[in-house]
N, C-alpha and C positions, 0 to 999 in steps of 0.2 A: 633927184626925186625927194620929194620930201615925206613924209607920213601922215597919212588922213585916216580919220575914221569918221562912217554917218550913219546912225541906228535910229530907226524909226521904230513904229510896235509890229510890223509885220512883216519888216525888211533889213536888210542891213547890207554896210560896206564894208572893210576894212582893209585899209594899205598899210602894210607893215616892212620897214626896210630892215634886210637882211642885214644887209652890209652896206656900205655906200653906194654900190652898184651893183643892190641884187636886191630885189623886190617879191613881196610876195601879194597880191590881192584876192580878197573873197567875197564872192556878194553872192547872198541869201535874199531872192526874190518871194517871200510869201504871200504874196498880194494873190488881189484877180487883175492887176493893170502889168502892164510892159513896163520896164522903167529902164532909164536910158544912163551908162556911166561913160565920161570921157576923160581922161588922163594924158598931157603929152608925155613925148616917148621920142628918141634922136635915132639917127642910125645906125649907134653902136650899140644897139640892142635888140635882143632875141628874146621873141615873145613865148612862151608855149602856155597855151590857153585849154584846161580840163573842164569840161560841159559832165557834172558830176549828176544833172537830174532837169530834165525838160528840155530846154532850148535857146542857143546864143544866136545873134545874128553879131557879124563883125563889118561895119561899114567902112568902106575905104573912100580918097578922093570926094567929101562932103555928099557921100552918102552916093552916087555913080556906081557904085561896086561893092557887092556885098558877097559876105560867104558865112554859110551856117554851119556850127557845130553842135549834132545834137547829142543825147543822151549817153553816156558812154563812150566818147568821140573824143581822142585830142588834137587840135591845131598849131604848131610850129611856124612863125613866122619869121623869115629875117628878109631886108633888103639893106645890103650896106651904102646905097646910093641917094636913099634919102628914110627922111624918118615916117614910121606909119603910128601917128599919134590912136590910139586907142579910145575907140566909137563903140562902142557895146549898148545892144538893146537885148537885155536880159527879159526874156517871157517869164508871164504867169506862172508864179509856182516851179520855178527855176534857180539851179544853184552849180556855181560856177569856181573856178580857182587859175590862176594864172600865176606862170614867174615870170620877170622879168629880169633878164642879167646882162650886163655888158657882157661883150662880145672877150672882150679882155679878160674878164672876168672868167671865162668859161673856157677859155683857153689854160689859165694859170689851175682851176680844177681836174683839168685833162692833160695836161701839159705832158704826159709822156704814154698817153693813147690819146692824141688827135686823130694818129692816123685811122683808127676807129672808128671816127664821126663825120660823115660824107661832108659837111659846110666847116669843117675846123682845119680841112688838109689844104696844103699848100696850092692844090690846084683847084678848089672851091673856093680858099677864104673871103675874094670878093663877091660872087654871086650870090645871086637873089635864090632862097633858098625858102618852101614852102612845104609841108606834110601834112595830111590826115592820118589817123590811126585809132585805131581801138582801145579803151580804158583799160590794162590788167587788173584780174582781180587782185596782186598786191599795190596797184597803184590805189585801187579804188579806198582799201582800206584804210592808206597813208589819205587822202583827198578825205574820207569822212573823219576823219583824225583831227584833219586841218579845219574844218566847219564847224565838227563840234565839241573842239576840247573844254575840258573843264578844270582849267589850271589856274593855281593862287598868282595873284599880278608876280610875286618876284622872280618865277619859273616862269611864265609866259614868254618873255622872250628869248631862251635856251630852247624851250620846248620849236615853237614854232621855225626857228633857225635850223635845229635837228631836221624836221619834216619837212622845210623845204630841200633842203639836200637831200635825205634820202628819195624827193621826188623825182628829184633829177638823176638820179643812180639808177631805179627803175624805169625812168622814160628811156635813159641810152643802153640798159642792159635788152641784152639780143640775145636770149636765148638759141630762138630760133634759127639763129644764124651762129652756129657755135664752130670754133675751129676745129673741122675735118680731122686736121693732122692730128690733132691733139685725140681725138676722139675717130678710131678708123670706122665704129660702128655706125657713127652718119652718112659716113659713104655708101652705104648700101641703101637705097629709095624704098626697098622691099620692109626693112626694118622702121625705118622714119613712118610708114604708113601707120603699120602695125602698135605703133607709141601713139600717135595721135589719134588711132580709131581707139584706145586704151583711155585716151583723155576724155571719147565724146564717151565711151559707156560709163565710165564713173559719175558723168555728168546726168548722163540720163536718167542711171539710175542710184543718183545720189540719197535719195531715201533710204534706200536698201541695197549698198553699192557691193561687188563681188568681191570675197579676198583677194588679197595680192595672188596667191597662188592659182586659183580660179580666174582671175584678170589675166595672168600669166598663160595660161593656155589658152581661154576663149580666142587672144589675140595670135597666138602660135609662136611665144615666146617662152626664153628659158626665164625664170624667175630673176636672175643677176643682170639678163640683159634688159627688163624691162625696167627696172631700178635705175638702174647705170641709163639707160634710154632714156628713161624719164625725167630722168635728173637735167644729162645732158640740152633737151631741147627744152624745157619747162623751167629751169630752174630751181626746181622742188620737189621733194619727195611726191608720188603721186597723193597720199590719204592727205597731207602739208597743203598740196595745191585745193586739194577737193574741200576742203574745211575752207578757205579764203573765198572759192567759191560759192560753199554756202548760205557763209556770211554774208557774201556781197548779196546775193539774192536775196536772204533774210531780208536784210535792209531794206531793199526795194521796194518789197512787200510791204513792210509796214510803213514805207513814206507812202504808200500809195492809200493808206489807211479803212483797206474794204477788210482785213483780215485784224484777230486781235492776238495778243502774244502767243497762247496755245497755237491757236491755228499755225502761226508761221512758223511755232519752234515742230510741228508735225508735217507743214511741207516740206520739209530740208531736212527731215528725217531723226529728231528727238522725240521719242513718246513720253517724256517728260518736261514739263516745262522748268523745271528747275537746273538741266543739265543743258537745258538752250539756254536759257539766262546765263546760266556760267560762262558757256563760249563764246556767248554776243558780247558779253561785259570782260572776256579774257583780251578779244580783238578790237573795239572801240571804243573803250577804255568807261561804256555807262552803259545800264538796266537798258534793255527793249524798251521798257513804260518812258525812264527817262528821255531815251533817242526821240520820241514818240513826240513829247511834250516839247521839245527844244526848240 
């Protein structure tokens, strides 16, 4: 693969090679038109395609077969049997990220947790291997990272090599799926509930979210198990998680551009705008106004 970039005034491309066989692509749809990107691509490589804002369509077989990935959505593809050259019709107002890595490539990364990754084990490695799934909100963060940094050309390519790895760390990290053994408290259904009805109230009421110790009992937990709980299948301190997601929603908000920075830094629960600015530009690395204008 080689490295291309195409920037017009209200769109853009960019192919960026990691490594010799590991790719990263971003394209910034701001138009009112569809625009169409095609890349070939062989069969030793695995796609995973991030729909960070509107809507992808991915054509297969000259356009016979299609699969959407929308808003928040990721796509995995592998077929080691033949190659699926890369047909993308990015929509209006749409903004998108993909890596591309040989297969080899992604094995010598995992190499002593394949067994981990259901298409890297012995008994997958050759099948056709397809996923949907949901954005995290620490993917999302890494994904707007990767769109909009604002880094001096001789750091540019350090920086980007970073974020696409740690994209990949996040996409195979499985919280949710955490070893039992190691952790006896997932084994009880009653406790797992009790954590994730704990994630949708802080979600709910992220404005005005309840203390840990008041979260702790609403749910009917001891304050150490909810911790350790939350840790366990989240991967992050609960207030850790709660702030990534606010962020991510901040963001939303203001791509969607019907709200101005007070307002957003007051949905997500800042009555200051100066203390939402601080945490918007701790996590994506620029001002609300800047994110705004980019």
């Amino acid at each position: 693969m080689t490295p291309q970039a195409k920037n017009v005034a209200i769109s853009s491309e960019q192919l960026f090679e990691v490594n010799e066989d590991f790719t990263l692509l971003h394209i910034k749809n701001n138009s009112s038109d569809n625009q169409c990107f095609t890349h070939p691509i062989n069969e030793n490589y695995i796609q995973f395609h991030f729909c960070v804002k509107g809507k992808v369509k991915f054509n297969f077989n000259q356009g016979r077969y299609a699969i959407d990935i929308l808003e928040d959505q990721s796509l995995l593809l592998y077929n080691p049997e033949k190659g699926l050259p890369i047909n993308l019709e990015v929509y209006q107002d749409s903004w998108m990220v993909s890596v591309l890595v040989s297969i080899k490539k992604l094995h010598q990364l995992f190499s002593r947790e394949a067994s981990y990754i259901d298409f890297l084990t012995d008994e997958n490695r050759d099948k056709k291997y397809y996923k949907q799934g949901e954005i995290s909100p620490a993917m999302a963060v890494v994904l707007s990272q990767i769109l909009n940094y604002n880094m001096h050309a001789s750091v540019k390519e350090i920086y980007l090599k970073g974020k696409a790895y740690e994209l990949l760390g996040l996409f195979f990290n499985r919280p949710e799926e955490a070893d039992i053994e190691q952790c006896p408290f997932l084994d009880d259904e009653d406790n797992v509930k009790r954590i994730k009805l704990a994630k949708e109230i802080i979600i709910q009421r992220m404005v005005s979210p309840p203390s840990l110790n008041e979260l702790a009992e609403e749910v009917g937990l001891s304050l150490k198990k909810l911790k350790e709980g939350f840790k366990e299948i989240y991967g992050d301190t609960a207030y850790s998680f709660l702030l990534d997601y606010k962020m991510d929603y901040a963001r939303k908000l203001l791509e969607r551009g019907k709200h101005n920075v007070n307002e957003v830094g007051l949905a997500v629960g800042y009555s200051t705008s100066s203390h939402f600015i601080a945490a918007f530009k701790k996590k994506f690395g620029t001002t609300p106004k800047k994110y705004i204008q980019d």
